[in-house]
PyMOL Python script that loads the backbone (N, CA, C, O; Angstrom):
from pymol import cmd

cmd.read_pdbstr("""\
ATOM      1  N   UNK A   1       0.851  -1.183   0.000  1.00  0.00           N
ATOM      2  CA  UNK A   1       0.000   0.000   0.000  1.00  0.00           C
ATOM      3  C   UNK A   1       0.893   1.241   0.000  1.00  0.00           C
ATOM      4  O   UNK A   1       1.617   1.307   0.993  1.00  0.00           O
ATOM      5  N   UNK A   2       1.002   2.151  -0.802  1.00  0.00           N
ATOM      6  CA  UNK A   2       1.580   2.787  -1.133  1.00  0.00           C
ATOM      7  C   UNK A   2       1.533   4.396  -0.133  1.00  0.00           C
ATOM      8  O   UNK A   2       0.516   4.824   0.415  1.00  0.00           O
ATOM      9  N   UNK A   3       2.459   4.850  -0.116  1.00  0.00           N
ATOM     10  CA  UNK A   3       1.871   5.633   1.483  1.00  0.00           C
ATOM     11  C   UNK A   3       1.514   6.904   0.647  1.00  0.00           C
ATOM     12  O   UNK A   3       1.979   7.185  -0.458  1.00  0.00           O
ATOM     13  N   UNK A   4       0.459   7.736   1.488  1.00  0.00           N
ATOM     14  CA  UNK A   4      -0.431   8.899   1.430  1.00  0.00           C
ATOM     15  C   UNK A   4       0.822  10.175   1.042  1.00  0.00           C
ATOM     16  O   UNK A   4       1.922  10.176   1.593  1.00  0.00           O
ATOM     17  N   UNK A   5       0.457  11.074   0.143  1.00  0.00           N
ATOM     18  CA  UNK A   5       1.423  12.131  -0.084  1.00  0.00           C
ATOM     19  C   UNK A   5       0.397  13.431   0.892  1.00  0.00           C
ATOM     20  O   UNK A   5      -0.682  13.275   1.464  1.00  0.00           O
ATOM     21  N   UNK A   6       1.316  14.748   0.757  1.00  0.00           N
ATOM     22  CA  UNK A   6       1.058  15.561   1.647  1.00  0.00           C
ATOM     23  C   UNK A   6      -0.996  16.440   1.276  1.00  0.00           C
ATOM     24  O   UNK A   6      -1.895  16.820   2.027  1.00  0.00           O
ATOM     25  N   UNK A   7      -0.865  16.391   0.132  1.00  0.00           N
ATOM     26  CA  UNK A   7      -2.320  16.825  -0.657  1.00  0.00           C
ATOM     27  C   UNK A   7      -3.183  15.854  -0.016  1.00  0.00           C
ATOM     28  O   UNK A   7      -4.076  16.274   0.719  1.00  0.00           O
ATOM     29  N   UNK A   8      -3.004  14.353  -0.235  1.00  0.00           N
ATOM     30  CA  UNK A   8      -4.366  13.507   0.197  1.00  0.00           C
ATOM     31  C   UNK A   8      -4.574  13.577   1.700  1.00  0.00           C
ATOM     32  O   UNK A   8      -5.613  13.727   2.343  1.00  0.00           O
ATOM     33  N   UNK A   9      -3.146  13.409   2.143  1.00  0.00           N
ATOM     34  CA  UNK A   9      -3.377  13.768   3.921  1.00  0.00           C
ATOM     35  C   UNK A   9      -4.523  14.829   4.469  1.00  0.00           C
ATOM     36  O   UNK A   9      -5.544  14.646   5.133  1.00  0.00           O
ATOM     37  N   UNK A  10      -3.834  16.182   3.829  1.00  0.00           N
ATOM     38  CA  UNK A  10      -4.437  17.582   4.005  1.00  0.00           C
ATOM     39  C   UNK A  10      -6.668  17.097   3.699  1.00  0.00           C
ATOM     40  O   UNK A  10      -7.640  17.189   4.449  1.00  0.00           O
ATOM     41  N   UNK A  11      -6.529  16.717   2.525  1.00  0.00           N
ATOM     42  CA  UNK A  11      -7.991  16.497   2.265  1.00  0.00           C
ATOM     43  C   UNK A  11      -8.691  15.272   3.024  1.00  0.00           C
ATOM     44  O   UNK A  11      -9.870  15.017   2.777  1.00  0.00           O
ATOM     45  N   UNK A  12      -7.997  14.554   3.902  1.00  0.00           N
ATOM     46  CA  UNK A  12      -8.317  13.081   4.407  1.00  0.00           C
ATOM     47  C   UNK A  12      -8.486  13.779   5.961  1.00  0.00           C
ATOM     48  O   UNK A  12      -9.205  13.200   6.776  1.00  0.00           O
ATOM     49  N   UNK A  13      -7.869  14.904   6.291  1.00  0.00           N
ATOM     50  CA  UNK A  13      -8.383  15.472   7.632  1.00  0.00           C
ATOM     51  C   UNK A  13      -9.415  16.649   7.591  1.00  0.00           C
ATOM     52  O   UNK A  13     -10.198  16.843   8.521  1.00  0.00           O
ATOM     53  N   UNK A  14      -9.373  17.429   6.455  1.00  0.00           N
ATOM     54  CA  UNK A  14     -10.261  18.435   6.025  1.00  0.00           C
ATOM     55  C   UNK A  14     -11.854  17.478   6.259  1.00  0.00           C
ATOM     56  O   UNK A  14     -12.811  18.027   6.804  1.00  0.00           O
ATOM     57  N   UNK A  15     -11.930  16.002   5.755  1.00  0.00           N
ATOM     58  CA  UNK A  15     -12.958  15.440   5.674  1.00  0.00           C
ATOM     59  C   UNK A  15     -13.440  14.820   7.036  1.00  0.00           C
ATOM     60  O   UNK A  15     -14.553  14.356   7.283  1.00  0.00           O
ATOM     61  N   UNK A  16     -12.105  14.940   8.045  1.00  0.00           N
ATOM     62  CA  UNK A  16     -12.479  14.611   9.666  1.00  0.00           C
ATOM     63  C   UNK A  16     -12.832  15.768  10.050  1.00  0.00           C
ATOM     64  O   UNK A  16     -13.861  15.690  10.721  1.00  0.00           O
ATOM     65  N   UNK A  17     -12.483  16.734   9.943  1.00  0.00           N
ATOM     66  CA  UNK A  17     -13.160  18.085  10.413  1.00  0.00           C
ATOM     67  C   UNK A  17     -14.248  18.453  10.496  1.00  0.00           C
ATOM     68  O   UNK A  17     -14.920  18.767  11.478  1.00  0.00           O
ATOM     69  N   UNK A  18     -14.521  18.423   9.186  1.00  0.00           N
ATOM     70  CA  UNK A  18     -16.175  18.517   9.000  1.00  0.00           C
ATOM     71  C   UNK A  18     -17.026  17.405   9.331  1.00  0.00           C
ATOM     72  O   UNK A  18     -18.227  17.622   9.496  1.00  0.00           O
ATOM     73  N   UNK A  19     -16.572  16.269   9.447  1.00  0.00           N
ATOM     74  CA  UNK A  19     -17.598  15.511  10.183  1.00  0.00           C
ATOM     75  C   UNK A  19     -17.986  15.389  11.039  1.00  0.00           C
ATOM     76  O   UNK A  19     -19.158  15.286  11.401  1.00  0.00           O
ATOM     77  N   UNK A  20     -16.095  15.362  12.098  1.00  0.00           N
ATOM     78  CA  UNK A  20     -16.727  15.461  13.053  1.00  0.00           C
ATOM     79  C   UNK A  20     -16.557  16.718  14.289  1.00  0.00           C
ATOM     80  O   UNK A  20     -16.693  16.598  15.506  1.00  0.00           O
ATOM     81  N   UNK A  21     -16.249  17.812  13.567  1.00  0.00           N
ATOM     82  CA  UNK A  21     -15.826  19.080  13.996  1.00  0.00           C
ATOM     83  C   UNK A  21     -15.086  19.697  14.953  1.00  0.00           C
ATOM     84  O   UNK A  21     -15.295  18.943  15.904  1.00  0.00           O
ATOM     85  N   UNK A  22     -14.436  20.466  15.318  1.00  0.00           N
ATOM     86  CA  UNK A  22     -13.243  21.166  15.629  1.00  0.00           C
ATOM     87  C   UNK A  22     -13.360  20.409  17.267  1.00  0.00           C
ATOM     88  O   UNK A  22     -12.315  19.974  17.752  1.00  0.00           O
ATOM     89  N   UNK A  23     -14.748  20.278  18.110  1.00  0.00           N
ATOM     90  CA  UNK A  23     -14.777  20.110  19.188  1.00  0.00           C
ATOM     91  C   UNK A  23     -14.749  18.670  19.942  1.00  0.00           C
ATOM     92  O   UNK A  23     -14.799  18.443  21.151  1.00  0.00           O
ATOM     93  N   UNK A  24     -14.648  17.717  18.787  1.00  0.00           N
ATOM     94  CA  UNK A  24     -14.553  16.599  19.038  1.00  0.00           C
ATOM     95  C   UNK A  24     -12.825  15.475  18.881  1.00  0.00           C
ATOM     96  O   UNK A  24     -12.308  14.417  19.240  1.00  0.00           O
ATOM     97  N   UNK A  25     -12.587  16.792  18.034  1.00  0.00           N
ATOM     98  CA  UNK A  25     -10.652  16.218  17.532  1.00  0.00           C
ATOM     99  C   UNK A  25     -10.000  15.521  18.856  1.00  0.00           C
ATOM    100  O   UNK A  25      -9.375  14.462  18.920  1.00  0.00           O
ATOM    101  N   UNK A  26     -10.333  16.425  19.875  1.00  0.00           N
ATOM    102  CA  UNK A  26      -9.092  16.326  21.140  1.00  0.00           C
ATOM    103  C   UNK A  26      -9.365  14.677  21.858  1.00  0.00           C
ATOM    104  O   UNK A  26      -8.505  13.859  22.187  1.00  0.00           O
ATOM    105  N   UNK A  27     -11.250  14.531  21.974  1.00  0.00           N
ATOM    106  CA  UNK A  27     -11.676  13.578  22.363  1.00  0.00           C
ATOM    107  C   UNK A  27     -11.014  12.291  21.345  1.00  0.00           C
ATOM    108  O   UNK A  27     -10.310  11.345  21.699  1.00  0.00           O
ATOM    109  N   UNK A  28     -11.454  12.598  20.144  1.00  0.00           N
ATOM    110  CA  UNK A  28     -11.051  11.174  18.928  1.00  0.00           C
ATOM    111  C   UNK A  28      -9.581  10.974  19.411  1.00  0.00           C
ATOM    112  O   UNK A  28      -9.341   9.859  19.874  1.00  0.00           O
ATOM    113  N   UNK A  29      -8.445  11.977  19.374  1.00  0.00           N
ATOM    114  CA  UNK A  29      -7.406  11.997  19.527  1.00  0.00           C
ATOM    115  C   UNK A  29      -6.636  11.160  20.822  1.00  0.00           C
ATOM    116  O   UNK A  29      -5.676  10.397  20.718  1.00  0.00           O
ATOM    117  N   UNK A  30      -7.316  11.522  21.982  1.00  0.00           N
ATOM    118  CA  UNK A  30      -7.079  11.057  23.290  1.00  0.00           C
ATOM    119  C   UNK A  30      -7.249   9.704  22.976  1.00  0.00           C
ATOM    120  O   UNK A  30      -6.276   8.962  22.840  1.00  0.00           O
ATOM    121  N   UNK A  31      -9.055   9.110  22.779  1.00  0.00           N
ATOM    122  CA  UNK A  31      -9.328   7.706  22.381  1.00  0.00           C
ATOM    123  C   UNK A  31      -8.137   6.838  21.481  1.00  0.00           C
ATOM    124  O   UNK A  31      -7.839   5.644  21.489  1.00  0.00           O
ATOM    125  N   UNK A  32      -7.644   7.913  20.766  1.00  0.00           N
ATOM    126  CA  UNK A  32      -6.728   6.949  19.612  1.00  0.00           C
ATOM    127  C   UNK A  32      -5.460   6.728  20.330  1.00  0.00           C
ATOM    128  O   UNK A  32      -4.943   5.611  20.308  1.00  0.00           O
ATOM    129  N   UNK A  33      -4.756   8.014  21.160  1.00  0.00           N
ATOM    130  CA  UNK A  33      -3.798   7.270  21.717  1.00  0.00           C
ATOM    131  C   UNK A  33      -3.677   6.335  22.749  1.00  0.00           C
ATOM    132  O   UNK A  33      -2.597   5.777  22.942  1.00  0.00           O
ATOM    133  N   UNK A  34      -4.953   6.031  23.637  1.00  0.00           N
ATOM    134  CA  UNK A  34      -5.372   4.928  24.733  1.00  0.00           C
ATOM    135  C   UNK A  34      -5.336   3.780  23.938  1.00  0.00           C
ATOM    136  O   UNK A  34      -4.459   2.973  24.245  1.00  0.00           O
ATOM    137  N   UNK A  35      -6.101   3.478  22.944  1.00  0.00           N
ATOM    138  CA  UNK A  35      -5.937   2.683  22.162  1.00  0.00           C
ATOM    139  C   UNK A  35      -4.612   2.303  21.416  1.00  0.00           C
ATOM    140  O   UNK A  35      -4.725   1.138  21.034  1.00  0.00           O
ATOM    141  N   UNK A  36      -3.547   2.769  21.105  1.00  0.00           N
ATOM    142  CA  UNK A  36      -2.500   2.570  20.233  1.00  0.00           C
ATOM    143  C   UNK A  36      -1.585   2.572  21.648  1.00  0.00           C
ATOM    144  O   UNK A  36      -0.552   2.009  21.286  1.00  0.00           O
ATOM    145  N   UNK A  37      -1.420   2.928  23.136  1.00  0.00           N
ATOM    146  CA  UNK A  37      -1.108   2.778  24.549  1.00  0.00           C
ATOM    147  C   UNK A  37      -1.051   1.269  24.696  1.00  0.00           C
ATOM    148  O   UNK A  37      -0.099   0.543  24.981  1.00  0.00           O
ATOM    149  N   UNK A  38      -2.253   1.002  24.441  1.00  0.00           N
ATOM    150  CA  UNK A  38      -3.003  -0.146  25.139  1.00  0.00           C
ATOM    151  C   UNK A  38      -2.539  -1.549  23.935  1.00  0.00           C
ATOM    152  O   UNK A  38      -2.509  -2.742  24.238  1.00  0.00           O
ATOM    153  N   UNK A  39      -2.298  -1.101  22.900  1.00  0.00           N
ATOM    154  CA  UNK A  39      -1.977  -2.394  21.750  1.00  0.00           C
ATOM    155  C   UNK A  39      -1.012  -2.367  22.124  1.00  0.00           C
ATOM    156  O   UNK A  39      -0.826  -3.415  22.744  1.00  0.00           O
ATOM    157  N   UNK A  40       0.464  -1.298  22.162  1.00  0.00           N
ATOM    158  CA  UNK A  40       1.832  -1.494  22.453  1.00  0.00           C
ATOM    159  C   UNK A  40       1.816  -2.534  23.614  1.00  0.00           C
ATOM    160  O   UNK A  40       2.000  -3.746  23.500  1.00  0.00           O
ATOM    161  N   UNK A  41       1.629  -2.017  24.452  1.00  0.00           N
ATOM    162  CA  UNK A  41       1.623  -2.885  26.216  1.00  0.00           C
ATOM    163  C   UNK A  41       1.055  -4.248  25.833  1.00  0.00           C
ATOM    164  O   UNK A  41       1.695  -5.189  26.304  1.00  0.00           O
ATOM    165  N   UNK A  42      -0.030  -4.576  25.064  1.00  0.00           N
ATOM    166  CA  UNK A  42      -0.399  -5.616  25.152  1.00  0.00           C
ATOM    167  C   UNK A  42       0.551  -6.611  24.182  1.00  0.00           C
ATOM    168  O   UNK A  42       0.384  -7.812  24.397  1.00  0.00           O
ATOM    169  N   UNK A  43       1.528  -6.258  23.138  1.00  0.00           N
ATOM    170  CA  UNK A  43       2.263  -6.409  22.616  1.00  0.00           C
ATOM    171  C   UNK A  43       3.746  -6.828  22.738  1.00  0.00           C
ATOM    172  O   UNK A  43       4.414  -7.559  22.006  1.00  0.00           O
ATOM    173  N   UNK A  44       4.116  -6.082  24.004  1.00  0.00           N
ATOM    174  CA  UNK A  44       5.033  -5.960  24.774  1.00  0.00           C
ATOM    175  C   UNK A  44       4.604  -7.406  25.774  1.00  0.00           C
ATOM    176  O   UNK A  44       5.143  -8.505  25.906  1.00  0.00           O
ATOM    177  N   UNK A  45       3.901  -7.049  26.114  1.00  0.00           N
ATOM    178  CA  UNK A  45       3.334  -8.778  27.096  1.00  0.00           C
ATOM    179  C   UNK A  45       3.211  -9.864  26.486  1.00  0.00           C
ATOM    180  O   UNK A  45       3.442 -10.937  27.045  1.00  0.00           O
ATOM    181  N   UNK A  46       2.887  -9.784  25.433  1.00  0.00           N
ATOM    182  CA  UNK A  46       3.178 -10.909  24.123  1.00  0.00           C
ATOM    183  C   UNK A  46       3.999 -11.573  24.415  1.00  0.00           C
ATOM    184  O   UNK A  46       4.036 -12.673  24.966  1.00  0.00           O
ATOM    185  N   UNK A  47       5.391 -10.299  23.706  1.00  0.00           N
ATOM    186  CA  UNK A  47       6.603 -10.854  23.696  1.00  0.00           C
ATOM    187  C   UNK A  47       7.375 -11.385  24.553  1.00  0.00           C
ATOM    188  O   UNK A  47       8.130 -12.321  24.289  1.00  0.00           O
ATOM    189  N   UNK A  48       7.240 -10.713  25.939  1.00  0.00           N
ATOM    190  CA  UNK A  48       7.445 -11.375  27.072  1.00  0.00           C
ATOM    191  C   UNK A  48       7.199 -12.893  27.420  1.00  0.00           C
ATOM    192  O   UNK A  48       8.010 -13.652  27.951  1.00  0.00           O
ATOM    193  N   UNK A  49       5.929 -13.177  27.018  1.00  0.00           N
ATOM    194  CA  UNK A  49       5.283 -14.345  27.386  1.00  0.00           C
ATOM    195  C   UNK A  49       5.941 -15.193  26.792  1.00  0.00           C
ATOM    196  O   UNK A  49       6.264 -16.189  27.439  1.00  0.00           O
ATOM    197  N   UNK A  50       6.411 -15.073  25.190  1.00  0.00           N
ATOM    198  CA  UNK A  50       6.765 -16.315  24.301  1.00  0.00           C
ATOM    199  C   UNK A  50       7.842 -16.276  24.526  1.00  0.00           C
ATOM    200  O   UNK A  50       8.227 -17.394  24.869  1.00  0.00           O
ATOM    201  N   UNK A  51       9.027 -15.168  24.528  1.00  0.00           N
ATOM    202  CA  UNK A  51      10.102 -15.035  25.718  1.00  0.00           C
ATOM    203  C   UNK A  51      10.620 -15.824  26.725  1.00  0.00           C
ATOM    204  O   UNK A  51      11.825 -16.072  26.698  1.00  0.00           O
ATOM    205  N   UNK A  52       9.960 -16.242  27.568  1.00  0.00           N
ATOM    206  CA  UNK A  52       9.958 -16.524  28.788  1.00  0.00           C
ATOM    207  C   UNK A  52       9.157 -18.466  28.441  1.00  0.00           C
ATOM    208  O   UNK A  52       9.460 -19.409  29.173  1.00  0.00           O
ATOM    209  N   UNK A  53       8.398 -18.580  27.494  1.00  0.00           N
ATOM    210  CA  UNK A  53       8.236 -20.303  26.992  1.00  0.00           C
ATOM    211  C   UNK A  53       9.083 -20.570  26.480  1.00  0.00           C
ATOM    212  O   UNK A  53       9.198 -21.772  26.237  1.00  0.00           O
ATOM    213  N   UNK A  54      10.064 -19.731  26.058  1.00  0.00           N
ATOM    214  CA  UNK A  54      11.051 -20.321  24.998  1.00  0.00           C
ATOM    215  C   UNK A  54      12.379 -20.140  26.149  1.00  0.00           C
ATOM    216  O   UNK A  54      13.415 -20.308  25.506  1.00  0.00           O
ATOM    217  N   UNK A  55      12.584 -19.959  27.091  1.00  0.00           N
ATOM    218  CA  UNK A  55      13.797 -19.921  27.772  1.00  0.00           C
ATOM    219  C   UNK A  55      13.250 -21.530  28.768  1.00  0.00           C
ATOM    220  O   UNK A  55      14.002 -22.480  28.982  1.00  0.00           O
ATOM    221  N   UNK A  56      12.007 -21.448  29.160  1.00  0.00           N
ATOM    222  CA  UNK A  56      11.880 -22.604  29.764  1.00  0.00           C
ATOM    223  C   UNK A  56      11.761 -24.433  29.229  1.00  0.00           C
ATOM    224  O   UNK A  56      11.642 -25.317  30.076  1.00  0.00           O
TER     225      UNK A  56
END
""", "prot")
cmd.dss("prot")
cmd.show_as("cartoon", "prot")
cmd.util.cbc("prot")
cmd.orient("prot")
Protein backbone atom coordinates (compact mmCIF):
# COMPACT_ATOMS: atom_id res chain seq x y z
CA UNK A 1 0.00 0.00 0.00
CA UNK A 2 1.58 2.79 -1.13
CA UNK A 3 1.87 5.63 1.48
CA UNK A 4 -0.43 8.90 1.43
CA UNK A 5 1.42 12.13 -0.08
CA UNK A 6 1.06 15.56 1.65
CA UNK A 7 -2.32 16.82 -0.66
CA UNK A 8 -4.37 13.51 0.20
CA UNK A 9 -3.38 13.77 3.92
CA UNK A 10 -4.44 17.58 4.01
CA UNK A 11 -7.99 16.50 2.27
CA UNK A 12 -8.32 13.08 4.41
CA UNK A 13 -8.38 15.47 7.63
CA UNK A 14 -10.26 18.44 6.03
CA UNK A 15 -12.96 15.44 5.67
CA UNK A 16 -12.48 14.61 9.67
CA UNK A 17 -13.16 18.08 10.41
CA UNK A 18 -16.17 18.52 9.00
CA UNK A 19 -17.60 15.51 10.18
CA UNK A 20 -16.73 15.46 13.05
CA UNK A 21 -15.83 19.08 14.00
CA UNK A 22 -13.24 21.17 15.63
CA UNK A 23 -14.78 20.11 19.19
CA UNK A 24 -14.55 16.60 19.04
CA UNK A 25 -10.65 16.22 17.53
CA UNK A 26 -9.09 16.33 21.14
CA UNK A 27 -11.68 13.58 22.36
CA UNK A 28 -11.05 11.17 18.93
CA UNK A 29 -7.41 12.00 19.53
CA UNK A 30 -7.08 11.06 23.29
CA UNK A 31 -9.33 7.71 22.38
CA UNK A 32 -6.73 6.95 19.61
CA UNK A 33 -3.80 7.27 21.72
CA UNK A 34 -5.37 4.93 24.73
CA UNK A 35 -5.94 2.68 22.16
CA UNK A 36 -2.50 2.57 20.23
CA UNK A 37 -1.11 2.78 24.55
CA UNK A 38 -3.00 -0.15 25.14
CA UNK A 39 -1.98 -2.39 21.75
CA UNK A 40 1.83 -1.49 22.45
CA UNK A 41 1.62 -2.89 26.22
CA UNK A 42 -0.40 -5.62 25.15
CA UNK A 43 2.26 -6.41 22.62
CA UNK A 44 5.03 -5.96 24.77
CA UNK A 45 3.33 -8.78 27.10
CA UNK A 46 3.18 -10.91 24.12
CA UNK A 47 6.60 -10.85 23.70
CA UNK A 48 7.45 -11.37 27.07
CA UNK A 49 5.28 -14.34 27.39
CA UNK A 50 6.76 -16.32 24.30
CA UNK A 51 10.10 -15.04 25.72
CA UNK A 52 9.96 -16.52 28.79
CA UNK A 53 8.24 -20.30 26.99
CA UNK A 54 11.05 -20.32 25.00
CA UNK A 55 13.80 -19.92 27.77
CA UNK A 56 11.88 -22.60 29.76
Amino acid sequence: MPIPQIPELLLILMIILIIFGAGKLPEIGNALGKGLSEFRRAQTNEEAEKDDQAKA
